[in-house]
C-alpha positions in Angstrom: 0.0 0.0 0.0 1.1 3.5 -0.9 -0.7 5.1 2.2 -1.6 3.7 5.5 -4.8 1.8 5.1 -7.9 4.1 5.3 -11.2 3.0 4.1 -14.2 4.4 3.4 -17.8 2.5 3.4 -20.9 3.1 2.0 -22.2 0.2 4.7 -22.0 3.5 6.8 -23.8 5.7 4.5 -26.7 7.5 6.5 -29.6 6.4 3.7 -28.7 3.0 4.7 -28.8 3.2 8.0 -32.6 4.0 7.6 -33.9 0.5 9.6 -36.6 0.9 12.1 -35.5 1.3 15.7 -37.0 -2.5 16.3 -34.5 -4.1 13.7 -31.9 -1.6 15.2 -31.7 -3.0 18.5 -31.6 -6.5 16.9 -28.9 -5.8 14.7 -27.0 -3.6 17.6 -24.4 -6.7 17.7 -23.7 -6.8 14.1 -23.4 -2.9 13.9 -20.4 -2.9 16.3 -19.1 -6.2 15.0 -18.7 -4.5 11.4 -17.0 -0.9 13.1 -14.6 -3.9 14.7 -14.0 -6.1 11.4 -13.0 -2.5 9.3 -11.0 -0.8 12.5 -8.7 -4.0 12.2 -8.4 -4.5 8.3 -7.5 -0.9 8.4 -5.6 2.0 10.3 -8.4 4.7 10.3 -12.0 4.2 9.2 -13.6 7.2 7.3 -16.7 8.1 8.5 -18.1 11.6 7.1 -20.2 14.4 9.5 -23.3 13.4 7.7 -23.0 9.2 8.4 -22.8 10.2 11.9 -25.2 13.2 12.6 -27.8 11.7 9.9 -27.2 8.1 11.0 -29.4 6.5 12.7 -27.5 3.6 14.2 -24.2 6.1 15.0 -27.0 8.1 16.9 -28.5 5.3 19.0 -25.0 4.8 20.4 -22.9 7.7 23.1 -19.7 8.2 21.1 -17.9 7.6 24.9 -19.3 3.8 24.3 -18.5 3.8 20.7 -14.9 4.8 21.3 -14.4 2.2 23.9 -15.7 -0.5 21.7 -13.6 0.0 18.5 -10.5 1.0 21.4 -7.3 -1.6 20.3 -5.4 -1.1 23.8 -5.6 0.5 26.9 -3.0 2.3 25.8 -4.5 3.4 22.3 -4.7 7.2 22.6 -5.4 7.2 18.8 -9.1 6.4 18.0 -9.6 4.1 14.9 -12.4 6.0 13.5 -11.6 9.5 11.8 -14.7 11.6 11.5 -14.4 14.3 8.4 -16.5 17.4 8.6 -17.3 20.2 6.1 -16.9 23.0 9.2 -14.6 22.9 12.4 -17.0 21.5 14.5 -19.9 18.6 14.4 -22.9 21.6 15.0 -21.3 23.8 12.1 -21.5 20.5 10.0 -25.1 20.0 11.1 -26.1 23.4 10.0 -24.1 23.0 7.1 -26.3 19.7 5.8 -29.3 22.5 5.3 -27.6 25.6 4.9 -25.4 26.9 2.2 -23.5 29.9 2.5 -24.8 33.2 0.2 -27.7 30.9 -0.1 -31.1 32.6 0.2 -32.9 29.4 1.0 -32.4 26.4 3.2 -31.1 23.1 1.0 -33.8 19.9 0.3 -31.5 17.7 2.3 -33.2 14.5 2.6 -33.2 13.8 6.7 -32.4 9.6 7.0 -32.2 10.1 10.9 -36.5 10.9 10.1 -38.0 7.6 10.9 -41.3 8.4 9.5 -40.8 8.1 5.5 -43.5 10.8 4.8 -42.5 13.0 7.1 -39.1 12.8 6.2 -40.3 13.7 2.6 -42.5 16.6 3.8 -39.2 17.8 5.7 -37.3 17.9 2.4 -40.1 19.7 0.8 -40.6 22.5 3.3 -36.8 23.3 3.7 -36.3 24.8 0.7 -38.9 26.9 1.1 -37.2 28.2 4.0 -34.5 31.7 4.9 -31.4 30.8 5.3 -31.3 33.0 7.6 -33.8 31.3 10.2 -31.2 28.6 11.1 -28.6 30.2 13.3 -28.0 27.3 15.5 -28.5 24.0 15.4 -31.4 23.8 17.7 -32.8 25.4 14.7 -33.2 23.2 12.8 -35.5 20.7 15.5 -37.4 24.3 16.0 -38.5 23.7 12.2 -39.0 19.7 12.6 -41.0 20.8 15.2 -42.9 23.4 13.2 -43.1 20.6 10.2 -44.6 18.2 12.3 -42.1 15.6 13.0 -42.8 12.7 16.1 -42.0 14.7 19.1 -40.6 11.6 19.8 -37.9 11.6 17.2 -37.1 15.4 17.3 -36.2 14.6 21.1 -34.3 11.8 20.2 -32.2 13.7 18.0 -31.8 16.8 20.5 -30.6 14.3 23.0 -28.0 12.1 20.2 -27.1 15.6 18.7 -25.8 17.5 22.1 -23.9 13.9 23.3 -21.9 14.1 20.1 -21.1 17.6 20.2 -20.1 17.5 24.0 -17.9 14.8 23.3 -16.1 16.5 20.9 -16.2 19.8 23.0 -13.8 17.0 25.1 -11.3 16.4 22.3 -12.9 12.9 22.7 -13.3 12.5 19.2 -11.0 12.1 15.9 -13.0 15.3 14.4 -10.9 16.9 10.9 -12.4 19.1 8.5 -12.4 18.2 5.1 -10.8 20.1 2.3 -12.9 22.7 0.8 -11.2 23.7 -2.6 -11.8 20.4 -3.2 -12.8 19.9 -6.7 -15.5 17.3 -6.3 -17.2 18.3 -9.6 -13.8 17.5 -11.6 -13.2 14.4 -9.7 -16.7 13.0 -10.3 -16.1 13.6 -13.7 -13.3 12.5 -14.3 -14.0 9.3 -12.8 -17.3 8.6 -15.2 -15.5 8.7 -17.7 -12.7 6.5 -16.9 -15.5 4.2 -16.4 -18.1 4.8 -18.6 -17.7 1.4 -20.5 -19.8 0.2 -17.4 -22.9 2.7 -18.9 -22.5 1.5 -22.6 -24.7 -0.2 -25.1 -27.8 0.7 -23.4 -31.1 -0.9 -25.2 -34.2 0.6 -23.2 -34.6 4.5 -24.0 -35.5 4.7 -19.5 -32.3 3.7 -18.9 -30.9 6.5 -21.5 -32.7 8.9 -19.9 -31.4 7.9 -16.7 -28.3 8.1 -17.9 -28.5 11.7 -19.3 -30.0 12.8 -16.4 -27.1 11.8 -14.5 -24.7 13.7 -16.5 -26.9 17.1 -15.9 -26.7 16.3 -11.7 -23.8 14.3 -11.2 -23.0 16.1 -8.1 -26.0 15.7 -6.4 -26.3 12.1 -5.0 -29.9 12.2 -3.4 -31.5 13.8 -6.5 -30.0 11.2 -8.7 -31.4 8.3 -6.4 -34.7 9.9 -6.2 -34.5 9.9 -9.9 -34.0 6.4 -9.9 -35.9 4.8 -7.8 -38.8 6.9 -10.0 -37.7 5.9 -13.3 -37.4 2.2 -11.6 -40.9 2.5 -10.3 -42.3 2.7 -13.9 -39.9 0.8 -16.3 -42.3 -1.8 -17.9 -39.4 -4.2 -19.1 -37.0 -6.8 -16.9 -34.5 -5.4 -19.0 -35.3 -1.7 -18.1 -35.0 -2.4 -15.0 -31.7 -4.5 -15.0 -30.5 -1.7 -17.0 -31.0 1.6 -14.9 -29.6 -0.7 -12.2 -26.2 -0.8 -14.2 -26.3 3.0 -14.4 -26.8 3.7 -10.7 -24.2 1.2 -9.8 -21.6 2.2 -11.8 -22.8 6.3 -10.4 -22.8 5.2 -7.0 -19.9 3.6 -7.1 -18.5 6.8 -8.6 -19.4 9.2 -6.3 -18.2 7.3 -3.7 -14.5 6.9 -5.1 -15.1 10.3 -5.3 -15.7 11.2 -2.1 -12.7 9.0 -0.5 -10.2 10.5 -2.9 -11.3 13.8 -0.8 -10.7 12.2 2.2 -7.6 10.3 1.2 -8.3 7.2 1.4 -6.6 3.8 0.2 -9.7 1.9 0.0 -12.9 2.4 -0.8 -15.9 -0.3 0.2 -19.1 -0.5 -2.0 -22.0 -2.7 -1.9 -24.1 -1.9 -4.8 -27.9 -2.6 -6.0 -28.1 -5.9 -5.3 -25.6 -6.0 -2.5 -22.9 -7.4 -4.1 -19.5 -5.9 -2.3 -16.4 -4.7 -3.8 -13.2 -3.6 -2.3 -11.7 -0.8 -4.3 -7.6 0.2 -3.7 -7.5 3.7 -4.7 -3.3 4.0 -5.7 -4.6 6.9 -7.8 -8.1 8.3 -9.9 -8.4 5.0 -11.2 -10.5 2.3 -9.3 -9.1 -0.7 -10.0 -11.6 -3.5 -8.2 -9.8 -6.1 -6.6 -12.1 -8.8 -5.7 -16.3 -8.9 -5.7 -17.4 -10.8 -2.4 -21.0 -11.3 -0.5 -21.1 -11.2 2.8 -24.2 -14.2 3.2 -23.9 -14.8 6.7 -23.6 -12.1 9.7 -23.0 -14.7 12.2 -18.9 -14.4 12.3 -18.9 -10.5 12.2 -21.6 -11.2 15.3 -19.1 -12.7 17.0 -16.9 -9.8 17.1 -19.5 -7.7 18.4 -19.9 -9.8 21.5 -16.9 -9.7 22.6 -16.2 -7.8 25.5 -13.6 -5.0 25.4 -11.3 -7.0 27.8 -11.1 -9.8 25.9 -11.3 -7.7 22.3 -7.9 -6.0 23.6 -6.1 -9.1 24.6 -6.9 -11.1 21.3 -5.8 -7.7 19.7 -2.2 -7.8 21.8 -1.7 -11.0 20.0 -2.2 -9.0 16.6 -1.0 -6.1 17.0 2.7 -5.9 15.4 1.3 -7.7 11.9 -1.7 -5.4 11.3 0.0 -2.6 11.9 3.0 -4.6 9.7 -0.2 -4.8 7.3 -2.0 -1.2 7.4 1.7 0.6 6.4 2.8 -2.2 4.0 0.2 -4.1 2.4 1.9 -7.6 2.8 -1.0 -10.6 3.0 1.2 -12.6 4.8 0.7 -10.1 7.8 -2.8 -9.6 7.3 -3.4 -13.7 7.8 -1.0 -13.6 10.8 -3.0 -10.7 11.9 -6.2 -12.1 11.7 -5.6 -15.5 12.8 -6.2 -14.7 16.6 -9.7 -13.8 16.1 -10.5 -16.4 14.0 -9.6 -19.0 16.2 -10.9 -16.9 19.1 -14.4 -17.3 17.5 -13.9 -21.0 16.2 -13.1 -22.4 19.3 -16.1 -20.6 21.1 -18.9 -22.0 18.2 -21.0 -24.5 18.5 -22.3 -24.4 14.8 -19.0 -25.4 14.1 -20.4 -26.6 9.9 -22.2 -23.5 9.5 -18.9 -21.3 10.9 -16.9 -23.1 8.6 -18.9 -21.9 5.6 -19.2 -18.6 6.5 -15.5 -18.4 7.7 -14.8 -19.3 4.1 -17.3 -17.2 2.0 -18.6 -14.6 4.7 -16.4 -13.2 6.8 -15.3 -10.3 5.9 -13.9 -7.9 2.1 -9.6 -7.9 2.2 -10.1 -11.3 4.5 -11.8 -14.4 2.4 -10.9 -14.7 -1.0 -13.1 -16.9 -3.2 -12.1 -18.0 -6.8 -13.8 -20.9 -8.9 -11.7 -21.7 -12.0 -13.1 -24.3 -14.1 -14.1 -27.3 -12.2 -11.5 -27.1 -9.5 -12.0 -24.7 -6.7 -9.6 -22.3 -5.3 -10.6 -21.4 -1.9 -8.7 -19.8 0.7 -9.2 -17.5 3.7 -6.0 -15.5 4.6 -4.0 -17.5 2.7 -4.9 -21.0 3.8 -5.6 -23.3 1.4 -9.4 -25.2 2.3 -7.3 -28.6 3.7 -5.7 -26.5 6.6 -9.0 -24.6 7.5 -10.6 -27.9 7.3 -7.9 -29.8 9.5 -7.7 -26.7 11.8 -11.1 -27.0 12.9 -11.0 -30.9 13.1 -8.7 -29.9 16.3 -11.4 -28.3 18.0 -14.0 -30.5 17.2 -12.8 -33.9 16.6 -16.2 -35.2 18.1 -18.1 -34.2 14.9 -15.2 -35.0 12.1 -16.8 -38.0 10.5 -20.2 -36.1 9.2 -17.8 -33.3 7.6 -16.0 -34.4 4.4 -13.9 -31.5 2.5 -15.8 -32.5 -0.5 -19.0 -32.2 0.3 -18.0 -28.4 2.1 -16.4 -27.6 -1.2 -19.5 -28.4 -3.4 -21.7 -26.5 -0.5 -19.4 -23.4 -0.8 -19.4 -23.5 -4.3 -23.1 -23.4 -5.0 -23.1 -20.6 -2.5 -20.9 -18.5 -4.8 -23.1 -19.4 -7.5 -25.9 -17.9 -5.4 -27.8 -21.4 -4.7 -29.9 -20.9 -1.5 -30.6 -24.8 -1.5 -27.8 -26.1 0.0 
């Protein structure tokens, strides 16, 4: 790697972080077990002002609590998780997600941490109706949620999440760095849908050409563009339509992110498209060259990480320490596995679905840890670096009880058919 490892997820991106507070608290475990899994493949995580302030998971949590989670030692005076900010602080950046400066009016901005869908549309209605000049402060802007008719519930909610944030980083408890404003995000963008555009080529359905050209008038302006396609989606007649204006936004998407984490100079970028397959993306320069397409089909490993208590997060993390830090400055696989290995065995030896671990240990941990490749009839499967025998024969020492009704062939053709995405297996 030419920079120490910083990525950038749209797994993070405040739109999808728009689950009801039921399936919140159910996936509370997984949440945390991601922020863990992307904290250890990489130095810094990248999260921007608007994933936290607009998302709704990162607002169910106290940033004190957060901090500790993610925390890789005692001694770890350098939090993992970098948050980027268009102003100095978090409530400059909050006014700044609805105000523009010389702006007579408020901006549309399209609130995700609304629960209510058509209130939240109503929101991005009225704003722009709005005087700049009536937002001063941040409390503001819950004076006109208020006013618009937003849950009390979730406008106090929000007051509440909103002032913990800023106090902690009143406290200099947060990783807080504002972001570069000559920035020339309209040239980047640009620039990198063109270097792409093969992915947007030999369109058949005129929807999907209107999409497309649609795009090119609003390329900086990410929530328009979905709104646009989720429209145009809504009404395409044909299957081929449809698969169509998914191409485009995909290959947009994916854009505007690469975009976005060459601003915040990043190394990688993480994107899980339409149909939520995930790519990791190294960034040496403008051009995004992907490295490997994964799924992520099972949660149950990155679970794991989330239960783990700090105590025993940071002792399995002494045992890592020297290669992933070997691995964020250098890039070298070798350290990565070495790296890894402690918390994989960690959560092997505690499983009990020790068959079902073993599958998603190969095909589900984790983008930059399982690699998956089928060529021809003979699979190549590995997770950091070991070869399916050794996985196999590593957890026949832990659970040498069960060995006879596991063969390596019958995994293999399981895992395969997986990749092929069979969901009869």
């Amino acid at each position: 790697m030419e920079k120490e490892s910083r990525l950038l997820a749209n797994f993070y991106d405040s739109v999808r972080q728009r689950v009801p507070s039921t399936e919140r608290d159910k996936d509370r475990e997984l949440f945390r077990g991601r922020l863990r899994l992307d904290t250890l493949l990489h130095k810094k995580l990248v999260l921007t002002d608007a994933m936290i302030l607009d998302g709704r998971y990162f607002l169910d949590e106290t940033p004190n609590e957060l901090l500790e989670f993610v925390k890789r030692s005692d001694e770890d005076n350098d939090p993992p998780i970098e948050i980027r900010t268009r102003s100095e602080g978090l409530e400059e950046a909050l006014i700044g997600l609805v105000k523009k400066t010389g702006a007579d009016k408020l901006k549309s901005f399209q609130f995700s941490a609304i629960e209510d869908d058509e209130q939240r549309e109503h929101v991005t209605e009225e704003l722009e109706k709005v005087l700049g000049k009536k937002v001063k402060d941040w409390r503001d802007i819950l004076k006109l949620f208020r006013e618009m008719e937003v849950d009390k519930e979730n406008v106090e909610r929000l007051e509440k999440s909103w002032a913990v944030w800023f106090e902690a980083q009143d406290e200099s408890k947060l990783c807080t760095k504002p972001w570069n404003s000559n920035f020339l995000f309209n040239d980047t963008i640009s620039q990198l849908l063109t270097e792409r555009q093969q992915e947007s080529e030999n369109l058949t359905s005129q929807i999907a050409e209107k999409f497309l050209r649609f795009i090119g008038n609003n390329k900086n302006n990410r929530s328009l563009i979905e709104s646009k396609f989720k429209q145009l989606y809504g009404i395409a007649e044909s299957e081929s339509g449809k698969n169509e204006l998914i191409r485009i936004w995909n290959w947009y998407d994916r854009c505007y992110l690469a975009t976005i984490a060459t601003h915040h100079n990043c190394s990688t970028l993480e994107s899980v498209d339409y149909n939520y397959t995930l790519s990791q993306i190294r960034m040496p320069s403008t051009t995004l060259d992907r490295e490997a397409d994964i799924f992520i089909d099972q949660p149950d490993i990155i679970y794991e990480l989330g239960k783990l208590d700090n105590r025993e997060y940071r002792d399995i993390f002494k045992n890592a320490n020297s290669d992933l830090n070997h691995w964020w400055k250098k890039g070298e696989k070798d350290c990565l596995r070495n790296g890894m290995e402690p918390f994989v065995k960690n959560i092997a030896i505690k499983s009990s679905d020790w068959e079902g671990d073993l599958l998603r240990l190969l095909i589900g941990m984790a983008p930059g840890v399982v690699a998956l490749c089928i060529q021809d009839i003979n699979p190549i499967i590995s997770i950091l670096g070991y070869p399916l025998e050794i996985i196999f024969k590593n957890f026949l020492k832990y659970k040498t009880n069960k060995a006879e009704k596991l063969q390596s062939s019958y995994v293999t053709e399981r895992i395969i058919k997986i990749a092929r995405g069979r969901t009869d297996v």
